[in-house]
C-alpha positions in Angstrom: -15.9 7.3 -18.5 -12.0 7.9 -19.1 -9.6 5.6 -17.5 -6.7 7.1 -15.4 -3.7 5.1 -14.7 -2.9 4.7 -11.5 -0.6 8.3 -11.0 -4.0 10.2 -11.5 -5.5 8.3 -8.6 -5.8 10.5 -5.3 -3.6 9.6 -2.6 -5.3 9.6 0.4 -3.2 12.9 2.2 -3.5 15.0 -1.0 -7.5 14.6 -1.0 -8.1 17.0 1.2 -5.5 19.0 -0.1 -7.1 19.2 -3.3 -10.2 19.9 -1.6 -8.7 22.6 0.0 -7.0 24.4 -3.3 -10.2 23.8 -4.9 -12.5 26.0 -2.1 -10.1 28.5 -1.8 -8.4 29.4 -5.2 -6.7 32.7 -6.1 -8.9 35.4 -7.6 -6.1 34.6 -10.9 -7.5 31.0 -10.5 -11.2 31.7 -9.9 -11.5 34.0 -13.2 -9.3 31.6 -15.1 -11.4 28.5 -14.5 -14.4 30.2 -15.0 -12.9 31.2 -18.7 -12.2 27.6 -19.2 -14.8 25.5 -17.7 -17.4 23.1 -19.0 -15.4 23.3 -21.8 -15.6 26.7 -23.1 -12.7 26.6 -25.0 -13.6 22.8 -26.7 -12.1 20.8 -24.4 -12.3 19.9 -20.5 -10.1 20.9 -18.0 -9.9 19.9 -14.3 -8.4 22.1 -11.6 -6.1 21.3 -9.0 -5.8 17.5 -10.7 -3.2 15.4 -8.9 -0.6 13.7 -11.5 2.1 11.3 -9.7 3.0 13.3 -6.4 2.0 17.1 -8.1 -1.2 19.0 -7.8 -1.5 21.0 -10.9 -3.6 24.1 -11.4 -5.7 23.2 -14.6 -5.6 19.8 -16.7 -7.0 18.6 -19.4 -6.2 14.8 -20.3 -7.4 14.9 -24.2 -4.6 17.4 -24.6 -2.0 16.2 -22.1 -2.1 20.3 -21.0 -1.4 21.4 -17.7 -1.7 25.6 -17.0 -0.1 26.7 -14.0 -0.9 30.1 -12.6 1.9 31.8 -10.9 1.6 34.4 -8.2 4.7 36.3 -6.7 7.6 33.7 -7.1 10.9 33.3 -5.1 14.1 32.0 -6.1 13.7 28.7 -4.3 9.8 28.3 -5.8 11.2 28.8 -8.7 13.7 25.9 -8.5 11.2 23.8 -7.1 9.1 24.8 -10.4 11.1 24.2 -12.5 12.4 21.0 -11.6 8.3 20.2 -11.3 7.9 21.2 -14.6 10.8 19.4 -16.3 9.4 16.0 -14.3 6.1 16.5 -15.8 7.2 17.7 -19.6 9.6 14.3 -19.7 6.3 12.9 -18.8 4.9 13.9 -22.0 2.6 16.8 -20.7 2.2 20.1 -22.1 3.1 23.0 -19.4 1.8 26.4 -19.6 2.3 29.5 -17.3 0.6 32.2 -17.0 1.4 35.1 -14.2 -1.6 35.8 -12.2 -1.3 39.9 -13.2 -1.6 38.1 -16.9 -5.3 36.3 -15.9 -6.2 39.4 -13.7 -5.5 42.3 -16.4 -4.8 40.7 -19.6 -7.0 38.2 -19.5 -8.8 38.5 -23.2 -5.1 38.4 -24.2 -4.3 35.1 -22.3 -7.4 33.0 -23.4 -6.7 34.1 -26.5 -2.8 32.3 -26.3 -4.2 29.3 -24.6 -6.7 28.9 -27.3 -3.6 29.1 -29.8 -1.8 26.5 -27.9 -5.1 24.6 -27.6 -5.3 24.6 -31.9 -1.4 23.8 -32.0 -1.9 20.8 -29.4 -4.9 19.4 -31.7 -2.9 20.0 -35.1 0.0 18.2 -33.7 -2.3 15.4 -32.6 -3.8 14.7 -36.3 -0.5 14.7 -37.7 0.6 11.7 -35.0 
């Protein structure tokens, strides 16, 4: 069993949040995480995984890899995301995004780049 600092532990008013994300994802999400569950690509990920005060889409802790799925975006969700994303890169985690059209009509395409990115991750790693 891995150990999780404390930030991965689930505050109490995000569990059912979680819960929630988790019965009801996007059809972007649903095909996604069955492309990269039970560790289809080599590695596990987690979906909708609480790190520090954020709920990410996908996770996976070997890689320090987080994919986010984004649908249609607004100028102020995109601030929000990108401040969110800067917090979690000077964290040391790994962000990907894909669009949701990407999973939904390219999605050969887009497994195909996070298996890339997957390969770069692990190649860095050996070198550290």
């Amino acid at each position: 069993m891995q150990y999780y600092p404390d930030y991965f532990k689930n505050k109490p008013n995000y569990i059912k949040k979680r819960k929630n994300l988790r019965k009801n994802p996007t059809n972007a999400e649903q095909l996604f995480w069955y492309e990269i569950r039970a560790k289809r690509l080599g590695v596990k990920f987690r979906r909708q995984f609480q790190i520090s005060k954020y709920i990410v889409d996908f996770y996976c802790h070997e890689l320090k890899m987080i994919i986010e799925l984004d649908g249609n975006i607004h100028e102020s969700k995109q601030i929000k995301d990108k401040y969110r994303q800067n917090y979690l890169e000077s964290s040391g985690y790994k962000v990907i995004r894909y669009y949701n059209e990407q999973v939904l009509f390219e999605r050969e395409t887009t497994v195909r780049h996070l298996i890339e990115e997957i390969k770069k991750i692990q190649s860095e790693n050996k070198l550290d």
